[in-house]
C-alpha positions in Angstrom: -18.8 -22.6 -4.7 -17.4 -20.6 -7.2 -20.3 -20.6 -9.2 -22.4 -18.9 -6.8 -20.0 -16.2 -6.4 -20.8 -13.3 -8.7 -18.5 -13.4 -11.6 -15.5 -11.5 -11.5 -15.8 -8.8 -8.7 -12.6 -9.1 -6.8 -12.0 -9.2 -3.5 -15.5 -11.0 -3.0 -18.1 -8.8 -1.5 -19.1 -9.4 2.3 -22.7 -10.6 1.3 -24.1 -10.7 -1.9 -27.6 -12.2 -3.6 -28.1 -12.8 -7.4 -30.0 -14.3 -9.7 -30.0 -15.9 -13.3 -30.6 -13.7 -15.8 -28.4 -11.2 -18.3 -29.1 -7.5 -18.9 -27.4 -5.3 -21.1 -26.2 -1.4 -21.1 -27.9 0.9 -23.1 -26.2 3.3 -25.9 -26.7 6.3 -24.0 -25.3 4.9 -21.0 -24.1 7.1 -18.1 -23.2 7.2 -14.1 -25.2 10.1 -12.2 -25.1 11.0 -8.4 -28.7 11.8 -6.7 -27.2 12.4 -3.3 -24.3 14.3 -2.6 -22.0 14.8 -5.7 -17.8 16.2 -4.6 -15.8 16.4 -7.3 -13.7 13.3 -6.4 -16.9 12.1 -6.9 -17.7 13.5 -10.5 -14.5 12.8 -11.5 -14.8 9.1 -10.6 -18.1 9.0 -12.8 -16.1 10.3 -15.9 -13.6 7.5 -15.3 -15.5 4.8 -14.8 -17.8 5.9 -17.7 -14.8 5.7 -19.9 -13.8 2.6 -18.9 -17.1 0.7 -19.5 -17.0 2.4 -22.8 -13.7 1.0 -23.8 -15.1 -2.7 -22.3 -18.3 -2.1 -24.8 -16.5 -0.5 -27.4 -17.4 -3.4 -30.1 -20.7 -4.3 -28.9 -24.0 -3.5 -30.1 -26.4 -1.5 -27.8 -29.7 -1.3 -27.2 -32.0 1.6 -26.8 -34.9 0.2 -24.4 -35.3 -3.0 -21.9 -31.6 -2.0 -20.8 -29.6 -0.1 -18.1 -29.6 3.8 -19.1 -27.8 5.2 -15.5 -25.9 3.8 -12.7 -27.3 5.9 -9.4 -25.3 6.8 -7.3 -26.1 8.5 -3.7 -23.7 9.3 -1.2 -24.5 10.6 2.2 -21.7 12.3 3.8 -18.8 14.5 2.8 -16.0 13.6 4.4 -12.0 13.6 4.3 -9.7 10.4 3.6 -7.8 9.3 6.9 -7.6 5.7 8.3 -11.2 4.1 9.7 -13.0 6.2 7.0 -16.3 4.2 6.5 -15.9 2.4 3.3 -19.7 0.1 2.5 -21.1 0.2 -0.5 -24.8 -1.4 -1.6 -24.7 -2.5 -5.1 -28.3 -3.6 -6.7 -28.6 -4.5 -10.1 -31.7 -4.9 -12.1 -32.7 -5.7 -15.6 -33.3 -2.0 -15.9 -31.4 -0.1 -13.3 -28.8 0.3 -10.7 -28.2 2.0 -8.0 -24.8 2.5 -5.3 -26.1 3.9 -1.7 -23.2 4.9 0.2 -21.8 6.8 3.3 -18.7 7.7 2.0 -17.3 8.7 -1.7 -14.9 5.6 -0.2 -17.4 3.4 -0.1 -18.8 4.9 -3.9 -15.7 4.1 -5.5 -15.4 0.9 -4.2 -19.3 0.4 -5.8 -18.4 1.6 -9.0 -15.4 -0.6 -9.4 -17.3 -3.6 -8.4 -19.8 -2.8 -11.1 -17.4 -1.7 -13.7 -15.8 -4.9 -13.1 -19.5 -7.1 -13.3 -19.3 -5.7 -16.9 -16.0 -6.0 -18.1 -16.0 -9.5 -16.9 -19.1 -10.6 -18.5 -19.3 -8.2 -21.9 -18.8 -10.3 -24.8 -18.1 -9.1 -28.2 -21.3 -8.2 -29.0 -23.2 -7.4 -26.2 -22.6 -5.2 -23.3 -23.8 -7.1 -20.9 -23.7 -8.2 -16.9 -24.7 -11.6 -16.0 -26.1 -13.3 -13.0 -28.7 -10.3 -12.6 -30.8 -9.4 -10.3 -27.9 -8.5 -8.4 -27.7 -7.1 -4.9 -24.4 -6.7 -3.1 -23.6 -5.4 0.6 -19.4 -4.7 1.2 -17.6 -3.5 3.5 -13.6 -4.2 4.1 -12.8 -7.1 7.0 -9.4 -4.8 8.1 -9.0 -0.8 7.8 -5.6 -1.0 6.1 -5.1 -2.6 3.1 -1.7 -1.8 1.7 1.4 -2.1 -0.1 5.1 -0.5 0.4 7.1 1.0 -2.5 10.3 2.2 -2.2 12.2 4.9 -4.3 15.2 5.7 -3.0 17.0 2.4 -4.3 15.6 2.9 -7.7 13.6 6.4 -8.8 9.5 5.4 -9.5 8.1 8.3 -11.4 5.1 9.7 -10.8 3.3 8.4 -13.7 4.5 4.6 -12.6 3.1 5.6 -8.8 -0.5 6.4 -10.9 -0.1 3.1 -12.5 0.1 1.7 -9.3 -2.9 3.6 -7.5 -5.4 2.3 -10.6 -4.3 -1.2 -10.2 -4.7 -0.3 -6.2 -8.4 0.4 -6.5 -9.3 -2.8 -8.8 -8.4 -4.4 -6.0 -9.5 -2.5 -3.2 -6.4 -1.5 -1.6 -6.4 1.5 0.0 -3.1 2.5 1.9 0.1 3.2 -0.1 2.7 3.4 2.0 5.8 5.7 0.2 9.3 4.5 1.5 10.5 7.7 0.3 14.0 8.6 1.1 17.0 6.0 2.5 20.4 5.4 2.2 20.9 5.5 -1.8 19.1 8.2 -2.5 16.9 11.1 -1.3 14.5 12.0 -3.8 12.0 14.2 -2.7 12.7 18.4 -2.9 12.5 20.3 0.6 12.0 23.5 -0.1 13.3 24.3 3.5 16.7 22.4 3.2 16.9 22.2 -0.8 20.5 20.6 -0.4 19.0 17.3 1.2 17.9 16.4 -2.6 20.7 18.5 -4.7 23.5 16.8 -3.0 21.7 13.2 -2.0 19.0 12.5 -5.4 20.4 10.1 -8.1 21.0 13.5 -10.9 17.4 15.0 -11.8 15.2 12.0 -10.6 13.5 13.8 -7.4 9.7 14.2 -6.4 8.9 18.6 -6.6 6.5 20.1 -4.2 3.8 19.8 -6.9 5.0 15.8 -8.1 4.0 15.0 -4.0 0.8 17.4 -4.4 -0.1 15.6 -8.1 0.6 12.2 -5.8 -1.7 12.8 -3.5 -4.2 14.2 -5.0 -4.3 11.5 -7.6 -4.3 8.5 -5.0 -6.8 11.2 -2.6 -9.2 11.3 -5.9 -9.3 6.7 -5.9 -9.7 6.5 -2.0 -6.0 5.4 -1.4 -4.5 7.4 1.4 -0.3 7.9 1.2 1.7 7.5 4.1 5.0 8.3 4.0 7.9 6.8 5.8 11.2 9.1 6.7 13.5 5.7 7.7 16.0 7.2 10.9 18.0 6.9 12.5 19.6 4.2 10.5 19.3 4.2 6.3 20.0 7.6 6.6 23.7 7.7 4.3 21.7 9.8 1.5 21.2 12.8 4.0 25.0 12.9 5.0 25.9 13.9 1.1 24.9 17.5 1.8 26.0 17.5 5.8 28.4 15.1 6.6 28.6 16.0 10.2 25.6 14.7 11.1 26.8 11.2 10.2 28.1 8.2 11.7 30.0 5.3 9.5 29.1 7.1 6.1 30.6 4.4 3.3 32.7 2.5 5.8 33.7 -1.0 4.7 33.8 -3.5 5.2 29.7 -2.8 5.4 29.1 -5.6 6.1 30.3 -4.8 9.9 28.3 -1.7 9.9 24.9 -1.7 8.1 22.6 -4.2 6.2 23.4 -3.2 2.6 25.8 -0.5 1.4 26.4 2.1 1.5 26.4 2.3 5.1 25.8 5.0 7.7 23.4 6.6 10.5 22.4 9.8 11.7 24.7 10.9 14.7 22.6 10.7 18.0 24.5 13.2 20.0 24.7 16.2 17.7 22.9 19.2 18.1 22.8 19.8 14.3 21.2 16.5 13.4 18.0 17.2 15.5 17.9 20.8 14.0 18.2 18.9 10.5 15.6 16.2 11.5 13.5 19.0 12.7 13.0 20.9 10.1 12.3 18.2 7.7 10.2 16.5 9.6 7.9 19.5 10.1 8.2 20.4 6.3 6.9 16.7 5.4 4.3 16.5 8.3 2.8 19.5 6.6 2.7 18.5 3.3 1.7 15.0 3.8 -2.0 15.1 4.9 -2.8 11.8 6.2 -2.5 11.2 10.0 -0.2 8.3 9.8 3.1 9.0 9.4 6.1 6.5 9.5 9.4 7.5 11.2 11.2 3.8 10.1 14.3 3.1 12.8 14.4 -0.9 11.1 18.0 -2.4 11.2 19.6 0.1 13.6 23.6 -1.0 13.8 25.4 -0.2 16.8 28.2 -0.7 15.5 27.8 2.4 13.4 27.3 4.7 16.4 30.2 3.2 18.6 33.0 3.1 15.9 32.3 7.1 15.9 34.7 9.2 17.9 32.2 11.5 19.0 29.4 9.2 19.9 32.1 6.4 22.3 33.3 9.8 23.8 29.6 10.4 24.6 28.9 6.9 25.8 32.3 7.2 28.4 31.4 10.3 29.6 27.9 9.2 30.3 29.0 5.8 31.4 26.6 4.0 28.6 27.5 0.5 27.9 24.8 0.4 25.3 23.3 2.2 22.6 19.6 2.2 24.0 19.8 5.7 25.7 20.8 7.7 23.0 18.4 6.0 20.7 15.6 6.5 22.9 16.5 10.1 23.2 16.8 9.9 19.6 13.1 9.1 19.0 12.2 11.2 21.6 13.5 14.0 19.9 12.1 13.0 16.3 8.6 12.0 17.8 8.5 16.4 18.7 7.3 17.5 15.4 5.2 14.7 14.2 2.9 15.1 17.8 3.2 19.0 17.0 1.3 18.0 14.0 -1.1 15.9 15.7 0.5 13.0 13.7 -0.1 8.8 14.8 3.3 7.6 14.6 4.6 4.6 12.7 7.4 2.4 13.0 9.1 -1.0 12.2 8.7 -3.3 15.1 12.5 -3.5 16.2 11.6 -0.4 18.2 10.1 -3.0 20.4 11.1 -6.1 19.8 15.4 -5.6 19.5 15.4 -2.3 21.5 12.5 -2.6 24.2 11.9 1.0 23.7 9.7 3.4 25.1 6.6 4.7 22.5 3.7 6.5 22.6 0.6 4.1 23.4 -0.7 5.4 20.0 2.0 4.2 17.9 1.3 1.9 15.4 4.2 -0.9 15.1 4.7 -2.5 11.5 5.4 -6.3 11.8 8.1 -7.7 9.5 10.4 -10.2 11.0 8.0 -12.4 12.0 4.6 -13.3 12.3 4.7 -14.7 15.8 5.9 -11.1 17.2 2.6 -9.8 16.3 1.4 -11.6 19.4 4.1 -10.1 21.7 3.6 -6.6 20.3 -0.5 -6.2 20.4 -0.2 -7.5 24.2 2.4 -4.1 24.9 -0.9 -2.5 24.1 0.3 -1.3 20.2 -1.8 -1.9 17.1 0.1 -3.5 14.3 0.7 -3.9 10.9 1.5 -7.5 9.3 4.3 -6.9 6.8 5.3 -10.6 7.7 8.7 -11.3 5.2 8.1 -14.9 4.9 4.5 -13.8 3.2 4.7 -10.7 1.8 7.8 -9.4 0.3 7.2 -9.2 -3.2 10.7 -8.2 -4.1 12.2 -11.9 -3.1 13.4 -15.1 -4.8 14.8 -13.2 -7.6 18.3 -13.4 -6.9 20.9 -11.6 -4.5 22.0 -8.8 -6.3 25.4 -8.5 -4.4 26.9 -12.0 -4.7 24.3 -13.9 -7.6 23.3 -16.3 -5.0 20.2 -16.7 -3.6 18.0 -13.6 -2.3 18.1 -13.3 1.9 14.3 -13.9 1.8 14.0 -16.8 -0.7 12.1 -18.3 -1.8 9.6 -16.2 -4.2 6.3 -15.5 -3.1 3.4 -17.1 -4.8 -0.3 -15.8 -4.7 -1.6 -18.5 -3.2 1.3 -18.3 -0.2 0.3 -14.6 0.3 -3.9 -15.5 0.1 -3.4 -17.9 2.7 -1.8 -15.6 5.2 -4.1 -14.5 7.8 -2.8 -11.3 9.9 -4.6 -12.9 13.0 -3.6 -16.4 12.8 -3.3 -17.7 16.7 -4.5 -14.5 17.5 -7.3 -14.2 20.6 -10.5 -11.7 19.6 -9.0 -9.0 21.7 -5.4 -9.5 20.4 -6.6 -9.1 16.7 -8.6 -6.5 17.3 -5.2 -4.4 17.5 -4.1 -5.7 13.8 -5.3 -2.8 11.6 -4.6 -4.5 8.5 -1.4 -5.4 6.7 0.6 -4.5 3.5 3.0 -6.0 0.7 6.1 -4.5 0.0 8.3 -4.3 -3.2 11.8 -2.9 -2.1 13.3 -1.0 -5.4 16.9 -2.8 -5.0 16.2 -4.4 -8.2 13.1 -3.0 -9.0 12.2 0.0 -10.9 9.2 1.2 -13.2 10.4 -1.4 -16.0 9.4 -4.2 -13.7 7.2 -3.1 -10.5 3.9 -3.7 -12.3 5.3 -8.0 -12.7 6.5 -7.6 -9.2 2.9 -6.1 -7.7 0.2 -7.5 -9.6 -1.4 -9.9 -9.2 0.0 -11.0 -6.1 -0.6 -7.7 -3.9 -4.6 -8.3 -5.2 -4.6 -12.0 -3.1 -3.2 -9.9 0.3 -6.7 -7.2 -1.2 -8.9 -10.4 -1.4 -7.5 -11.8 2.0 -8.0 -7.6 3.4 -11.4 -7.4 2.5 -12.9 -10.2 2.5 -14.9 -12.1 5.2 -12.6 -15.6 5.9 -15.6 -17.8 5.2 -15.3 -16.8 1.6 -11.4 -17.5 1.4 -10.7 -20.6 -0.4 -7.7 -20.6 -2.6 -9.4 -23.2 -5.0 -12.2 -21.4 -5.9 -10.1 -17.9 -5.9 -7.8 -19.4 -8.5 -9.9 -18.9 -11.9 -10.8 -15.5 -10.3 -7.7 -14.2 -10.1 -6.7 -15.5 -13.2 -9.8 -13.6 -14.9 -8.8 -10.2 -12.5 -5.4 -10.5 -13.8 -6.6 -10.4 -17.4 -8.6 -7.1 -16.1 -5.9 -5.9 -14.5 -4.3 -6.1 -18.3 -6.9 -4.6 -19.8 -6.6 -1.6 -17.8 -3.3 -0.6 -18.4 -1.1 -2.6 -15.6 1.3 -5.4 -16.6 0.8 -7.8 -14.5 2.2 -11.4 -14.3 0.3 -14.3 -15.5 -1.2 -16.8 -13.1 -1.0 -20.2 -15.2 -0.4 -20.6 -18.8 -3.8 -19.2 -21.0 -5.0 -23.0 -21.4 -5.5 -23.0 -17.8 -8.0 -20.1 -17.8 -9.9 -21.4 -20.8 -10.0 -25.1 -18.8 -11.1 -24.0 -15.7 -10.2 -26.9 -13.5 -7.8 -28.3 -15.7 -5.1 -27.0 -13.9 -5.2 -28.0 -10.0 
C-alpha cells in the first residue's frame, strides 16, 4: 500500500526497504563524490546542495547524531546516448548516505530521489527524512522516457526549455524530443543557409548556434538527451519563404484540400535544388546535434500537394506513376544520405509504414501516434517503436479548436490518471515488447507557448515518468493519487507551474477525495 512506499520519491523506485525511524541533516551539510567526480557530476552536487538548502531553509539543525555528507561514487565515465545504464543504490542511515552508481545517469537520478526524501518529509523545523533506514535499488522499466515540444507554432525560449529539463529530471524523464522547425516557422539559425531562418523565423525569435549548444549542454548536464526532429517532406511551408522553388502547394486554399492545418505546402520531390537544400541542412544539424537519434518526421504527407504541382504531374506522366509512393520513397532515400553519413539511427512517424508501406532501414525507429493497435503491426516489420499514442498522450488536447471554436480533433483532455494507465505494451507478446523502447507525451505549440506549457506538461507528463520507470506491479492509480498530488506541490516548489491535481482539501484528506 501506499504507506509502505517510501514517501514522496516519484516514479517509485524498482525495489526499495525501509524502516521507521526519522533522521535529520546536519548544519554543515554537503554532497561529496568518492569515486569518479566529472564535472556534470560536480555541478549536480552544487545544485542539489542548493536545493535541500532552500527545503531546510527555516529549520533548525543539528551538529552531531545527523547526516553530515551524501556519498556519492560513480564508476564509469561515460557519454549520454540512448541505453546508457541509468541504476542507482540509494542507502540511508541515521548518520549517513551513500549513492553507488555506474553512470553519472544513474547519480542524478540518486540525488533526485534523495533530494526529494527530504523536501517531502522536512517540516518547518526540522530537516529531516522519514521512514529511515532506507535502502533503494532503481533502474528505469523502458530506455526512453520522453516528451515532444514543438516551437515552430509558437517560439519556447531557451530559458522556458530549462524550465522544462528541471521538471524533466524530478520525474525521471530523460529524452526531449525538439519538434524544431515546421510549416509556421523555422527558428533555429544555419549558419550554412542563414536565409532558412531570416526569411522563415517569426521576426527575432530563433535558436543561435550557441542557444542549441546552451540547450544541450544544459539538458547533457541533467541526463536528458535532445533529439531533434526536421519534419519533411510535408510541414515544410517555413523553408519555401527563402526558396520558393523547392515548394509544392505553398499557401494554397482551400487548405483544407492540401495539408492538415494552414499554411499549407511540401518540399518538391523531383527537384534537384531541394535535395541540395535538404542536404546541407541536414548535415549542418546532424553535426551539431550529438545524440544518435535523429528524427526526419514525414507525418501527414498530402498527395494532393505534390500532384496539383505542374512540375511534379509532368514527372509522374513521364514516368507513368499513378501514385505518389515512388517519388517519396526516393525522397527518403535521398534524406536518409546524410543522417547514415553521420552514423545517425533514424526516426520517423509511423505513416512511413503504416499509410505508405515504405521501405526503411531495419534500424529505424518508428514513432507510434495514430494508434495504439499499430504498434503491434509495426514491431512485427522488425522496427522498434515509440508509443506517442494520441488517444493517451497528447497533452495539447481538449482545449478547444483553435480554427473554428469547436471542439479540439483529439478531444477529449487528457487526465493523469488516463495517461498512468496507458501501458506501451498492452496486448503485446514478450518478443513484440521487447521492440517498444519507451514512449513520450507531446505538447504541440498551436496554442501553447511559454505562458502556458508548464499547465500543459506538469503534472501529467510525470504519470507517463511513473508509468516509464516504474516496475507494473507497483502501478496502481489509487495509491499514486496523493503521490502525485504531493510531487506536484514539489514540482511548485521548484520553480515549474504546474496544474493542480484536486482542490488543496483533497491533499490534506488523503482519501477524502476518491
Amino acid at each position: 500500500s501506499y504507506a509502505e512506499q517510501p514517501q514522496g520519491i516519484w516514479p517509485v523506485p524498482s525495489a526499495y526497504q525501509f524502516g521507521k525511524s526519522v533522521t535529520t541533516l546536519c548544519s554543515g551539510f554537503k554532497i561529496t563524490a568518492s569515486g569518479l567526480r566529472s564535472a556534470r557530476l560536480g555541478r549536480a552536487q552544487t545544485r542539489y546542495e542548493k536545493l535541500i538548502e532552500n527545503a531546510c531553509a527555516s529549520a533548525k539543525r543539528p551538529s552531531s547524531a545527523c547526516i553530515a555528507t551524501l556519498e556519492v561514487q560513480v564508476k564509469q565515465d561515460v557519454k549520454l546516448d540512448y541505453g546508457v545504464d541509468e541504476s542507482y543504490e540509494l542507502s540511508v542511515s541515521a548518520t549517513g548516505a551513500k549513492i553507488v552508481a555506474t553512470t553519472d545517469f544513474g547519480a542524478l537520478h540518486g540525488l533526485d530521489s534523495f533530494t526529494q526524501l527530504v523536501e517531502n518529509s522536512v517540516t518547518k523545523n526540522s530537516c529531516q527524512i522519514d521512514n529511515v533506514p532506507i535502502v533503494i535499488e532503481d533502474k528505469p522499466r523502458f530506455d526512453h522516457r520522453g516528451i515532444l515540444v514543438d516551437t515552430s507554432r509558437h517560439y519556447m525560449p531557451k530559458e522556458t526549455l530549462f524550465r522544462t529539463f528541471d521538471a524533466m529530471t524530478a520525474s525521471k524523464l530523460n529524452a526531449f524530443h525538439w519538434h524544431v522547425v515546421d510549416s509556421q516557422s523555422f527558428p533555429i539559425i544555419s549558419t550554412v543557409l542563414p536565409e532558412l531562418s531570416a526569411k522563415g523565423a517569426y521576426p527575432g525569435k530563433v535558436y543561435t548556434p550557441q542557444d542549441v549548444e546552451d540547450i544541450l549542454a544544459y539538458a547533457d548536464d541533467r541526463g536528458i538527451r535532445v533529439i531533434p526532429e526536421f519534419d519533411m517532406p510535408g510541414h515544410t511551408t517555413s523553408w519555401t519563404v527563402a526558396y520558393p522553388d523547392i515548394g509544392t502547394c505553398a499557401y494554397k486554399t482551400p487548405w483544407s484540400k492540401y495539408c492538415n492545418e494552414p499554411p499549407c505546402g511540401q518540399l518538391n520531390p523531383i527537384k534537384n535544388q531541394t535535395y541540395e537544400i535538404v542536404s546541407k541542412v541536414l548535415t549542418e544539424m546532424t553535426s551539431r546535434f550529438n545524440d544518435s537519434f535523429f528524427h526526419l518526421g514525414s507525418d501527414e504527407i498530402n498527395a494532393e500537394c505534390w500532384t496539383s504541382d505542374a512540375s511534379v504531374a509532368a514527372y509522374m506522366k513521364a514516368h507513368d506513376l499513378t501514385t505518389v509512393n515512388p517519388m517519396l520513397q526516393m525522397f527518403e532515400d535521398k534524406a536518409h544520405v546524410p543522417l547514415k553519413t553521420a552514423g545517425k539511427t533514424i526516426l520517423h512517424w509511423q505513416e512511413v509504414i503504416t499509410q505508405w508501406d515504405l521501405k526503411m532501414p531495419s534500424d529505424a525507429i518508428i514513432q507510434v501516434w495514430l494508434s495504439e493497435d499499430e504498434i503491434k503491426t509495426i514491431v512485427n516489420k522488425g522496427f522498434r517503436v515509440i508509443d506517442s499514442d494520441y488517444t493517451s498522450l497528447y497533452l495539447d488536447c481538449g482545449t478547444g479548436n483553435w480554427l473554428n471554436g469547436g471542439k479540439s480533433w483529439c478531444d477529449p483532455y487528457k487526465t493523469w490518471n488516463l495517461i498512468y494507465n496507458h501501458e506501451p505494451t498492452a496486448g503485446l507478446t514478450p518478443d513484440e515488447a521487447s521492440l517498444v523502447i519507451g514512449a513520450e507525451a507531446c505538447v504541440w505549440s498551436e496554442i501553447t507557448d511559454d505562458s502556458n506549457i508548464d499547465q500543459k506538461l506538469w503534472p501529467r507528463a510525470s504519470a507517463l515518468g511513473e508509468r516509464l520507470w516504474s516496475p507494473l506491479s507497483v502501478l496502481k492509480e489509487s495509491e499514486a493519487l496523493p503521490r502525485i498530488i504531493q510531487h506536484r506541490e514539489l514540482l511548485v516548489r521548484r520553480g515549474i507551474k504546474a496544474t493542480p491535481v484536486q482542490p488543496e482539501w483533497c491533499g490534506l484528506n488523503p482519501g477524502s477525495c476518491v
